[in-house]
C-alpha positions as CSV (number, residue, x, y, z in Angstrom):
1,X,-2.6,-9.9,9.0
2,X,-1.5,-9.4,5.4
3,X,-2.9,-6.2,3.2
4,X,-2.7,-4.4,-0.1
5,X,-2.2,-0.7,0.2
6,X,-3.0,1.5,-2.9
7,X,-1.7,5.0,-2.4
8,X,-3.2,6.8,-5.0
9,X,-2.3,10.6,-6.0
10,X,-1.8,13.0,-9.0
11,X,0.9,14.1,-10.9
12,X,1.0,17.1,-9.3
13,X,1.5,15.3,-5.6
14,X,3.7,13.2,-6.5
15,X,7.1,14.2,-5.9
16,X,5.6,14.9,-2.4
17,X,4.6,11.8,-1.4
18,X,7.6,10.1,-2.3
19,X,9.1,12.9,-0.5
20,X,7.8,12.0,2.3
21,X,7.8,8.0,2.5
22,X,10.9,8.6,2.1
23,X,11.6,10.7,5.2
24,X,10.4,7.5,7.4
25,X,12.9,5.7,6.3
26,X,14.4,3.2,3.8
27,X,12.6,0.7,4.9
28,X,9.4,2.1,4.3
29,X,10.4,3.0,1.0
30,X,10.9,-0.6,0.3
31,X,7.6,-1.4,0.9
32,X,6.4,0.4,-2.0
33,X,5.9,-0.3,-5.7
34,X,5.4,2.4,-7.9
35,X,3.5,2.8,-11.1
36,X,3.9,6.5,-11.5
37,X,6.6,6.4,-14.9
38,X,4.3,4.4,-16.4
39,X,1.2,7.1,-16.2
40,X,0.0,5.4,-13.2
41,X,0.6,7.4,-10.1
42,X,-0.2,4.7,-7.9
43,X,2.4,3.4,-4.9
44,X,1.5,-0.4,-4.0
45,X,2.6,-2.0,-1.2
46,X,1.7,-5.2,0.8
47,X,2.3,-5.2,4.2
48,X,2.1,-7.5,7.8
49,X,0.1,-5.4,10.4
50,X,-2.3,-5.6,13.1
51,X,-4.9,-3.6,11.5
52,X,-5.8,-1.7,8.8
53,X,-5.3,1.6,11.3
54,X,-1.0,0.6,11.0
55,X,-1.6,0.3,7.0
56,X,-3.0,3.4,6.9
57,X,0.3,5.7,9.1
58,X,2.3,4.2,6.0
59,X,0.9,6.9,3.4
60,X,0.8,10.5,4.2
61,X,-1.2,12.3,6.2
62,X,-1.8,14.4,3.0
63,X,-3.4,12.0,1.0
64,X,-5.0,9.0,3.5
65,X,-8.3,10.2,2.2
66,X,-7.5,8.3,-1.3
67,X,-5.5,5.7,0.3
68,X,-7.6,1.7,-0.6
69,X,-6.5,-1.0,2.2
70,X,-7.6,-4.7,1.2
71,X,-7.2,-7.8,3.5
72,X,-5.8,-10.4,1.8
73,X,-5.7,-13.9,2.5
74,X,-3.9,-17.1,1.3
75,X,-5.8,-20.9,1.0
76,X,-4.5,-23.9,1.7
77,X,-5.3,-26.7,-0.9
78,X,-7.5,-27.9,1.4
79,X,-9.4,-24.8,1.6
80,X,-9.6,-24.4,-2.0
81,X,-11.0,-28.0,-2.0
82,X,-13.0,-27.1,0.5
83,X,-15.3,-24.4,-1.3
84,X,-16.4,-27.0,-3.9
């Protein structure tokens, strides 16, 4: 399964988050997109896991509470055909 995480925080918890995505390791900090020098502190990542329950151990115990998880899907042509 394929999902969008949005890790929302302030300004203020910031420097800790990154802090700490960055203390699991490289690879989970290449997960992550961040919008925070633009204004927007907002890390985005999309992710392969078996549930939304794996998403979620990505962000910070801290600030899972704020943390939005969307399924995503792809369509075939056919599909898209499909829903006419």
């Amino acid at each position: 399964m394929r999902y969008l995480l949005e890790s929302p925080h302030t300004k203020e918890e910031c420097l800790r988050e990154l802090d700490e995505i960055l203390e699991e390791g490289a690879d989970v900090l290449n997960k992550f997109n961040w919008a925070c020098a633009s204004g927007e502190h907002t890390g985005y990542a999309i992710v392969d896991a078996r549930d939304e329950s794996e998403v979620l151990t990505m962000v910070p115990a801290f600030i899972r509470n704020k943390a939005k998880i969307i399924k995503l899907a792809q369509f075939t042509p056919e599909q898209i055909r499909s829903f006419h």
